[in-house]
Every structure is written in structure tokens, then in C-alpha cells.
C-alpha positions in Angstrom: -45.0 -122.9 -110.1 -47.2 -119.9 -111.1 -44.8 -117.4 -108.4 -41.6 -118.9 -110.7 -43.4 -117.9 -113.7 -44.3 -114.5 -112.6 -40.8 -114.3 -111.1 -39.3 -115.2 -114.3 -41.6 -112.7 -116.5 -40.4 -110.3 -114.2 -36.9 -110.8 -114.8 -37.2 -110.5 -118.3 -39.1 -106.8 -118.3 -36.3 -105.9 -116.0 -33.7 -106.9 -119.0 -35.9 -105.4 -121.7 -36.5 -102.3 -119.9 -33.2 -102.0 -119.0 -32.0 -102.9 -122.6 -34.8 -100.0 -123.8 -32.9 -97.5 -121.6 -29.5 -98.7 -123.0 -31.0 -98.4 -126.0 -32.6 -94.9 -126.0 -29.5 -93.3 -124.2 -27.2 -94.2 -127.2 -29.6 -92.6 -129.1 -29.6 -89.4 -127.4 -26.0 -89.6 -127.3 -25.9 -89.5 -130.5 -28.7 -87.0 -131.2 -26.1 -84.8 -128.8 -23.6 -86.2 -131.5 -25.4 -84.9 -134.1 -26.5 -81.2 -132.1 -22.6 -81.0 -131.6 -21.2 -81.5 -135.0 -23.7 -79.2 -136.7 -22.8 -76.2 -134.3 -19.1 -77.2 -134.4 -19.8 -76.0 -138.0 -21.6 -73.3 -137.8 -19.4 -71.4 -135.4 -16.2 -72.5 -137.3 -18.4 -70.9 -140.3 -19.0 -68.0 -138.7 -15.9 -67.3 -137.4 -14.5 -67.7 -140.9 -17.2 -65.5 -142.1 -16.8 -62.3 -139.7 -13.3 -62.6 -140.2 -13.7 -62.0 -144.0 -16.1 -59.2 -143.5 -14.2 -57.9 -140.8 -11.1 -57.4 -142.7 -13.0 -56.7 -146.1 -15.7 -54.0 -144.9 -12.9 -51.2 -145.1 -12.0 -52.0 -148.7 -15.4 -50.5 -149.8 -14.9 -46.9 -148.3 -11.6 -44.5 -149.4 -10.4 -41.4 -148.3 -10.0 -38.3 -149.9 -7.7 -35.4 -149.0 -8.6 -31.3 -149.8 -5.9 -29.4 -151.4 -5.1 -26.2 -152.7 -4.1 -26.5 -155.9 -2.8 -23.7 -158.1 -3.0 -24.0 -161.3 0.1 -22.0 -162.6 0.9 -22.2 -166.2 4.8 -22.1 -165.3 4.7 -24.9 -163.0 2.7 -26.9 -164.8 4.8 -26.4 -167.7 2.6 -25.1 -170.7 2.1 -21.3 -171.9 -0.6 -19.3 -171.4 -3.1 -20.4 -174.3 -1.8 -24.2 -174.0 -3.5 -26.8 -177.1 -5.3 -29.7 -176.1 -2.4 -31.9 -176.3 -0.3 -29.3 -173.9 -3.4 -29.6 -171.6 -2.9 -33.4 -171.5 0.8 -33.7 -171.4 1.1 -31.4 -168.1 3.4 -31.8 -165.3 0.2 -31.9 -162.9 2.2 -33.7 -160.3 4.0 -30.1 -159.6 0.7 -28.7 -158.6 0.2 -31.2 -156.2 3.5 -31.7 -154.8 3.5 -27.1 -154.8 0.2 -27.5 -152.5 1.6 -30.3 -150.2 4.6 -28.1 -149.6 2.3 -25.5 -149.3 0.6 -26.7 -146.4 3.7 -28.6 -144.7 6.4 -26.7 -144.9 8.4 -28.2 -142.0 9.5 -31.0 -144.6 12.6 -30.0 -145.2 15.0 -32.6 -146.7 14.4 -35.5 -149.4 13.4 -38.0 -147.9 10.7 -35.5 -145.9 9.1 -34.6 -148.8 9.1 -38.0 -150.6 7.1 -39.2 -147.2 4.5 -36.1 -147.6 4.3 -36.8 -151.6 3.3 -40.1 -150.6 -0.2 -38.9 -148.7 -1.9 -38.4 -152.0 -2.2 -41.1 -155.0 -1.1 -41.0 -158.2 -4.5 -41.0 -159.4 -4.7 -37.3 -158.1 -2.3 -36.7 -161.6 -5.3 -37.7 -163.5 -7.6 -36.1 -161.8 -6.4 -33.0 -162.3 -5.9 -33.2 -165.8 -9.1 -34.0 -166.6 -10.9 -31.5 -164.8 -8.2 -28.9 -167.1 -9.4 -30.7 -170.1 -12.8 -30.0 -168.9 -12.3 -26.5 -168.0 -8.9 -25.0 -169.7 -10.0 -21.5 -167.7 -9.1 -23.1 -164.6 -5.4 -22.3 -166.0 -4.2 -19.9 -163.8 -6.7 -20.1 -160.9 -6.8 -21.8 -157.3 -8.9 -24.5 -156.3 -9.9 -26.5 -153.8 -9.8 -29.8 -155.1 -10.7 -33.1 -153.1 -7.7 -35.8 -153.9 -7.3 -39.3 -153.3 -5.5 -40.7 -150.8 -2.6 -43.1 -150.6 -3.7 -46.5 -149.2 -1.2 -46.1 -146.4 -2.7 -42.8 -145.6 -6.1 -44.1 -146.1 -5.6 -47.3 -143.5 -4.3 -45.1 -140.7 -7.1 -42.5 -141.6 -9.4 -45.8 -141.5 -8.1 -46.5 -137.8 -5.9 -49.5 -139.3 -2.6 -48.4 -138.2 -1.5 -47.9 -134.0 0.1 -45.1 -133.3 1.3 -46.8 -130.3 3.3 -49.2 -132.4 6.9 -48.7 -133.3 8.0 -46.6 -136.4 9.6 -49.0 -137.6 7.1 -52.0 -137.4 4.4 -49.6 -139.6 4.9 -48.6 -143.0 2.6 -45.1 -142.3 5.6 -43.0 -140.3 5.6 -40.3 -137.4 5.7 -37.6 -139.5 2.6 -38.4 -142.1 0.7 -39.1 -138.8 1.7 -35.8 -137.6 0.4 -34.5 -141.2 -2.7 -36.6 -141.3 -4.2 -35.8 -138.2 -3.1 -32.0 -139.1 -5.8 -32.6 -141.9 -8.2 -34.1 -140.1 -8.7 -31.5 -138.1 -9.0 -28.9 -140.2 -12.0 -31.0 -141.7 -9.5 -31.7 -145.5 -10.1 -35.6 -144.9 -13.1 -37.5 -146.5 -14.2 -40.5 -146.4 -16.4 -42.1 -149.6 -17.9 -45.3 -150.9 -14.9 -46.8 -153.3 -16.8 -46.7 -156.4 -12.9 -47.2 -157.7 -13.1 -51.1 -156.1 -16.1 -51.6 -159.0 -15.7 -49.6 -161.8 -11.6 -50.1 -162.2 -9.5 -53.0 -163.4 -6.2 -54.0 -161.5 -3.5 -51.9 -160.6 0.0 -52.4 -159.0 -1.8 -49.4 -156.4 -3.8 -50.4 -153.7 -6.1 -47.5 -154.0 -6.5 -47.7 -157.6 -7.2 -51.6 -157.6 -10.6 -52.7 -158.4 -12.3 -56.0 -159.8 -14.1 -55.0 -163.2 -11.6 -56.6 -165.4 -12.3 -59.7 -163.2 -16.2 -59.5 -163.1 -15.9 -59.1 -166.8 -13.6 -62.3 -167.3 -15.9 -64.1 -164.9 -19.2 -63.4 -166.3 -17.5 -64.3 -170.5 -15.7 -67.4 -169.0 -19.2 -68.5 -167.4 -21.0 -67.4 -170.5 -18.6 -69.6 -172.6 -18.5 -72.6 -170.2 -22.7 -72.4 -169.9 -23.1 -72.0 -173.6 -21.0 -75.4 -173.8 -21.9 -77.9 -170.5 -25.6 -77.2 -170.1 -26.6 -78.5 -173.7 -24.0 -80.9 -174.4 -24.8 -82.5 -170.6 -28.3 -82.1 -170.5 -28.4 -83.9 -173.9 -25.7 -86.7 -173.2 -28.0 -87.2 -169.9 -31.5 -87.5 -171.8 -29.6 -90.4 -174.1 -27.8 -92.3 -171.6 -31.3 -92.4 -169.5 -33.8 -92.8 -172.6 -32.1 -93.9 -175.6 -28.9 -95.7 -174.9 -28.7 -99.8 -174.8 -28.3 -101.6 -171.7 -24.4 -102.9 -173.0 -20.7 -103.0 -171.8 -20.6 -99.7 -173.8 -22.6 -97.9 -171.9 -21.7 -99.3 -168.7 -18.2 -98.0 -169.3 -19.6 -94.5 -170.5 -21.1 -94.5 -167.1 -18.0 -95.5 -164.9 -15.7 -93.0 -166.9 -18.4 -90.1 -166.3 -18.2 -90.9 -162.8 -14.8 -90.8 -162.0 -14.6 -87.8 -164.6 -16.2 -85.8 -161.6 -13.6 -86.7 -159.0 -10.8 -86.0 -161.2 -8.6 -82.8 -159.5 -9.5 -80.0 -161.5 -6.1 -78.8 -162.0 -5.5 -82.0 -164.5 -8.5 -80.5 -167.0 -5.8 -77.1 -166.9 -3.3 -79.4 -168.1 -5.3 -80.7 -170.9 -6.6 -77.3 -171.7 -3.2 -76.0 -172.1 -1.7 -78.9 -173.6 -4.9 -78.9 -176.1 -6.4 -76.2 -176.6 -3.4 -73.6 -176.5 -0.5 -75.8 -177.6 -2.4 -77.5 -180.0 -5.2 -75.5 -181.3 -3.0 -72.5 -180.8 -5.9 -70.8 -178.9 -5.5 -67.6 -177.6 -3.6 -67.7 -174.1 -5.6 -66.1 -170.6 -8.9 -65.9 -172.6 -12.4 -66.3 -171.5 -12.8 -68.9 -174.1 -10.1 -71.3 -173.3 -10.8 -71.2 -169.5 -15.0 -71.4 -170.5 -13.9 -74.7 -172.9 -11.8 -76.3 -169.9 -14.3 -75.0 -167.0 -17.2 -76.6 -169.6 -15.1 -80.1 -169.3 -14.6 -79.9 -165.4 -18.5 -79.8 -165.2 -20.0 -81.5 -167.6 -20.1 -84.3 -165.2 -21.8 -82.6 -162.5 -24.3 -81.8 -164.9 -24.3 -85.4 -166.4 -25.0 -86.8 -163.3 -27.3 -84.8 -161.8 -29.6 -84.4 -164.8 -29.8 -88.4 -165.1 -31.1 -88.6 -161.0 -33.5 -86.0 -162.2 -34.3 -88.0 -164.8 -34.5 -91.1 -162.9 -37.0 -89.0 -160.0 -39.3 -89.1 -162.7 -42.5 -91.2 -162.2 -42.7 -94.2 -165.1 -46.4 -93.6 -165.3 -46.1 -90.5 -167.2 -43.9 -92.0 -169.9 -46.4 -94.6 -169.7 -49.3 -92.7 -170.1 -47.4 -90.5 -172.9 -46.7 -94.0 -174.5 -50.2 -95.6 -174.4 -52.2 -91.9 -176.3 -49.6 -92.5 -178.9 -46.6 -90.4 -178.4 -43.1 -91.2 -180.4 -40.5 -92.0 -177.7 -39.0 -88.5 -178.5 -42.4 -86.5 -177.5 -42.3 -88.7 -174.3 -39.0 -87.4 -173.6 -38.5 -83.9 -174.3 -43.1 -83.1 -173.9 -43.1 -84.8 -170.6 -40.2 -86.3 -168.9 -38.0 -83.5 -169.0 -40.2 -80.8 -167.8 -41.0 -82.7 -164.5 -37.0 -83.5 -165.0 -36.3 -79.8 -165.3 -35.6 -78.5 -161.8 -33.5 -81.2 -160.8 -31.6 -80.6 -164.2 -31.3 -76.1 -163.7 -30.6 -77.1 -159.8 -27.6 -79.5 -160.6 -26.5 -77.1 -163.8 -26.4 -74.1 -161.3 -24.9 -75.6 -159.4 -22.1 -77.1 -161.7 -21.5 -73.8 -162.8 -21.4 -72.3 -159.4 -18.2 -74.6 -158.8 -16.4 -73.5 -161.9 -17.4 -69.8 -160.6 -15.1 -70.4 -157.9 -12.5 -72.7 -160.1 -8.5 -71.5 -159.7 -6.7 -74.0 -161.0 -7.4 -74.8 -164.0 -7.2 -71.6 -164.7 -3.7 -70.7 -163.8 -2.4 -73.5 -165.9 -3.9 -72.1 -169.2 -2.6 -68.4 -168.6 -5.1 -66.8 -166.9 -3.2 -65.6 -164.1 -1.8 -62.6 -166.1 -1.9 -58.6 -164.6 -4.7 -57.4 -166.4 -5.9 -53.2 -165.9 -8.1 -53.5 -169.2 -11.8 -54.6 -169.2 -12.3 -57.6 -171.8 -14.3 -56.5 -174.5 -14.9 -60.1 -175.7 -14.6 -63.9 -175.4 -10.6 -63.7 -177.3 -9.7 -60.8 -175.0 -6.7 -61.8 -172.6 -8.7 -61.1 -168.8 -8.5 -62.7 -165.2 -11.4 -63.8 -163.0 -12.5 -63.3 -159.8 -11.1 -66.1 -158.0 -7.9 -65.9 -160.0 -7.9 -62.2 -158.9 -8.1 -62.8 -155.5 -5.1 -64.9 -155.5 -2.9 -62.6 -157.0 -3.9 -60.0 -154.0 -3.5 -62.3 -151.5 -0.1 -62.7 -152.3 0.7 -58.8 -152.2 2.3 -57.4 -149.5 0.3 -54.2 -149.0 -1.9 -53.7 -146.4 -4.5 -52.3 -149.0 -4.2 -55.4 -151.4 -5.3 -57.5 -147.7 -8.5 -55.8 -147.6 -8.9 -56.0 -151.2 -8.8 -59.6 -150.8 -11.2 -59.9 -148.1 -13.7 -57.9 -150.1 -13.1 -59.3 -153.2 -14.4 -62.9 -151.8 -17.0 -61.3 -150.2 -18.3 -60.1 -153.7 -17.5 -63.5 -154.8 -19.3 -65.4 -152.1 -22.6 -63.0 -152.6 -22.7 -64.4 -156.5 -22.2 -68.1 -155.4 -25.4 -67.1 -153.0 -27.1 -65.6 -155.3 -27.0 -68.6 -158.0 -27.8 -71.2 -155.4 -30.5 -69.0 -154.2 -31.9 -69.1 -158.4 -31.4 -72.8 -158.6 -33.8 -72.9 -155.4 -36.0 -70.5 -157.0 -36.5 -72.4 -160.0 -36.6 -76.1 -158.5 -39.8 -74.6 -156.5 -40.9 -72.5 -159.9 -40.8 -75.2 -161.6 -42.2 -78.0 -159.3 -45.4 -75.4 -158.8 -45.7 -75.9 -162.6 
């Protein structure tokens, strides 16, 4: 009896160890599951990532050609003692097309000299006129004066362009090659930070492109949209939390707000054009139409996350507020919502990173427009970053490719940036 008993105990450790191993396998399986999927996306992360700073890297350096530029009165077609307004009205495109032909004179017909015209930009025009308007005594003088380069110069002087690869599958040709390395070698090429890719606003020129007008339509729309979501949801969230009854009302309040964040965000364009512009006649592609639509896409982010803040919040402090005699509105706003408060900047950050990066919406209302001048207020007509980065994207030029990469690299650094301050203050805060 006692040797069935011990044989039958024995059988059943068998199954349980053996159901224990089962067991612990799956889970290691799925640990390995686990390991899998989150390197899975970290490499398909970083391979998206090196390829955007990879292909936007370049964008922040230009080249700069070294010419000898004559200034001659004749060519440049003013007098000797020109006025101001002669000074400004110059042909200085002569003087620079004079110096190319200077240098290259092997470019015989038409089309030969429209090829070596194209090696500098168009900027070099302006360039040369305000140094004149500087210095009128440079009026009949030589100079050496450092030029900027065409884009297509500048991407085979980069290393962006293969010699190797037929003329005709390359927009930079034999001959400006031939010129280019000419330069090189004589120590008239130069390569700079682009200051140009910060301090300009768009341009139909690769070289002269940069992404002010955009940082400047960003930074108003965001002002506009902040000024508008984080009181208005902050507020709404305190009631529906604190104040509001427990009724059908609210209940539906509460379903609405919720399926208010999944709504695509190219609908709230829709209503801010049929609204706000149609309607309230509101200035088309302005800061404040896109900050007023933005503000509706994510005020339920911010709804939302400041009531689970709220929510976090231990019921023994608005006890202990309650029983030393504080109003229910000291509870609130002298106890609750401090402790509240970093879950309330954290999701408010972070409903304001997303409309950062918003397109959309955006588009629908106007906003999509070719803007070279900086914004000077909310009613201004601008673009924004993301906006901007679409219209390059679609450009053919090799120049506007790089410009892309780059600009959503500047982009990506100032959604890092605010979710590394909504980190910052959740732990500021919860030290407090």
C-alpha cells in the first residue's frame, strides 16, 4: 500500500515538475518575445534615424566660390559719381558673369556660358551690391570677393554627385566639373556653416532656402494654441473631476471628450476652415487660425491627462484640507492641483508637442502658402515647420532633399527638447 502511495506521489511531482518546466519555458519564450520586439524597434529606429541625419548633415554646410570681381562703372551700368539709388539699381550680375568669363574662357557658345553662370547663386547679386552700398569707393576697383555657390555646384563640391555617372543622369555637367575642380585646386572653393538655413525664410533656390519664416510660424502658432488649450483644459479638467455632478450630463461630456481625441486631425482643418475662415472671415495661413484649430485638436489630450493626474491624487489630502476648514475651492487649487501639477505640464507638453508636429490641419486652413517673409505677428500669413518640410519634400532639387532631411532634424531636436522639459518638471515638481 505505502510503495503505491509513494509511487503515486511520485508520479504526480513528475507532472508538476514537468508542467513547471512547460510553464517557465513559455515564459522565456516570451521574455525572448519581448527582447525581440523591443530591438526590432530600435534598429528600425535607428535606421530611420541615420538615414535622416545622413542625408540632412550636408544641408548645414555651403560652399562658397572666390572671384575677381571688377568693379567697372561701365559694366555695371552707372557713372562715375553714381547716387545711392544708381548704387542699388546696378547691373551687378555683369560683374560676375565678366569674372566667370574671366577665368573660363573656353566657354564659348550659349549654352557654355549659361552652364558656367550657373556655378554661382543669385544671391552673389546681392551680395555685391551691398558691399557697394557699404563702400561706394570700391567703384572702380578689383576684388577678391568670396561668392556663393549654386546648390548643384555645391552637392558635387560636397562629394554628392559621381563623376562616374552618365552626363545625362546628373544635373551638374562635364564641363562645370571640369570648372569646379579647376577651382578647387587653386584653393577659390570654401566650405561654411549655412547660417543661410537659419537666418532666411523660403526661397524657390536651394541655396537660398532656410526655415526662419517657419520657426517663426511655429513658435506664434504654439504660442496661440498654448495660450488657448492649457487654461481652458486644465480648467474643464479641475470641474469635471471636483465640481461636476455624477449625471447623464456629464457622462456624455466624458464619452464625447474621449472620442474627441481619436478624431483624425485633418477633420478639426475642416472645421477651422469652414469656421473660423469662412465664417468668422479670419485671416487665411495665419498663426492664429492654425493656433485656434491646433488648441481644439488638443484640448483633449490635455483634458484627459490632467483628470488621471487629478485622479493620482491621494483622497487624504482633500480630506485633511477638508477637516482644518478649507472651502472646496482652496482644496482644489491649494492642494490638489499642485501634487496634480506634473502630471497636468507632462500631458500639456506633451499635447502641444503633437500639434508641434501637426500637418493637416494645417494645409486645410491655408497654411501651406510660399512664404520668404518672417511673421511679425499672430495675423501675419506664415508656414510652420512641418508644413515646411512638406513643401520641400516634394521639390525636385537635390538641395531642397537635404533641406528636408535637416529640417526634421531641427524639428525632431524641439520635440526632444519639450519632452525632455515635461520630464524635467514632473521630477521638479514631485521633489516639491
Amino acid at each position: 500500500m505505502n510503495s503505491m502511495n509513494e509511487s503515486s506521489r511520485s508520479s504526480t511531482t513528475i507532472a508538476i515538475q514537468a508542467s513547471l518546466k512547460k510553464r517557465y519555458a513559455r515564459e522565456r519564450r516570451f521574455q525572448w518575445y519581448g527582447r525581440i520586439a523591443v530591438l526590432t524597434g530600435f534598429v528600425f529606429l535607428f535606421i530611420l534615424l541615420a538615414d535622416i541625419v545622413v542625408k540632412g548633415t550636408p544641408a548645414f554646410t555651403q560652399h562658397f566660390i572666390k572671384l575677381d570681381i571688377d568693379f567697372n562703372a561701365q559694366e555695371m551700368g552707372v557713372g562715375q559719381t553714381p547716387s545711392t539709388g544708381e548704387l542699388a539699381a546696378a547691373d551687378y550680375s555683369a560683374v560676375v558673369k565678366s569674372s566667370l568669363r574671366e577665368m573660363f574662357p573656353d566657354a564659348k557658345g550659349r549654352s557654355e556660358k549659361k552652364a558656367l553662370y550657373r556655378l554661382i547663386s543669385i544671391r552673389a547679386e546681392y551680395t555685391l551690391r551691398d558691399m557697394v552700398l557699404e563702400n561706394p569707393a570700391l567703384i572702380g576697383t578689383r576684388a577678391e570677393v568670396w561668392l556663393l555657390a549654386h546648390s548643384e555646384a555645391g552637392s558635387y563640391l560636397k562629394g554628392q554627385v559621381d563623376p562616374a555617372t552618365p552626363e545625362s543622369d546628373r544635373r551638374v555637367k562635364d564641363m562645370q566639373i571640369a570648372w569646379l575642380d579647376t577651382l578647387a585646386q587653386a584653393g577659390r572653393t570654401e566650405s561654411r556653416f549655412n547660417t543661410t538655413f537659419f537666418l532666411s525664410g523660403d526661397s524657390r533656390e536651394p541655396e537660398l532656402a532656410g526655415i526662419k519664416a517657419a520657426l517663426y510660424g511655429s513658435f506664434y502658432t504654439l504660442l496661440v494654441t498654448f495660450c488657448l488649450a492649457f487654461p481652458i483644459g486644465v480648467m474643464a479638467a479641475i470641474y469635471l473631476e471636483e465640481f461636476a455632478p455624477r449625471n447623464r450630463l456629464t457622462d456624455l461630456i466624458e464619452i464625447n471628450i474621449n472620442n474627441l481625441a481619436a478624431v483624425p486631425s485633418i477633420v478639426f482643418g475642416l472645421l477651422g476652415l469652414a469656421v473660423f475662415i469662412n465664417f468668422f472671415e479670419l485671416p487665411r495661413s495665419a498663426p492664429l487660425v492654425g493656433g485656434i484649430v491646433l488648441s481644439l485638436m488638443t484640448l483633449p489630450t490635455i483634458i484627459i491627462t490632467s483628470r488621471a493626474a487629478i485622479q493620482a491624487v491621494s483622497p487624504s489630502i482633500h480630506e485633511a484640507a477638508l477637516g482644518v476648514g478649507a472651502s472646496k475651492l482652496q482644496t482644489v487649487f491649494h492642494h490638489v492641483l499642485p501634487v496634480a501639477m506634473p502630471g497636468v505640464l507632462t500631458g500639456s507638453i506633451i499635447g502641444m508637442a503633437q500639434a508641434l508636429g501637426e500637418t493637416a490641419p494645417l494645409l486645410m486652413i491655408g497654411m501651406v502658402a510660399f512664404i520668404m517673409d518672417v511673421p511679425a505677428g499672430v495675423t501675419d500669413p506664415s508656414t510652420v515647420l512641418p508644413v515646411q518640410i512638406y513643401l520641400w519634400a516634394d521639390s525636385p532639387e537635390r538641395g531642397f532633399t537635404e533641406k528636408t532631411s535637416a529640417a526634421i532634424m531641427v524639428l525632431m531636436a524641439f520635440l526632444i527638447l519639450m519632452n525632455g522639459l515635461a520630464v524635467y518638471l514632473r521630477k521638479r515638481f514631485e521633489l516639491k
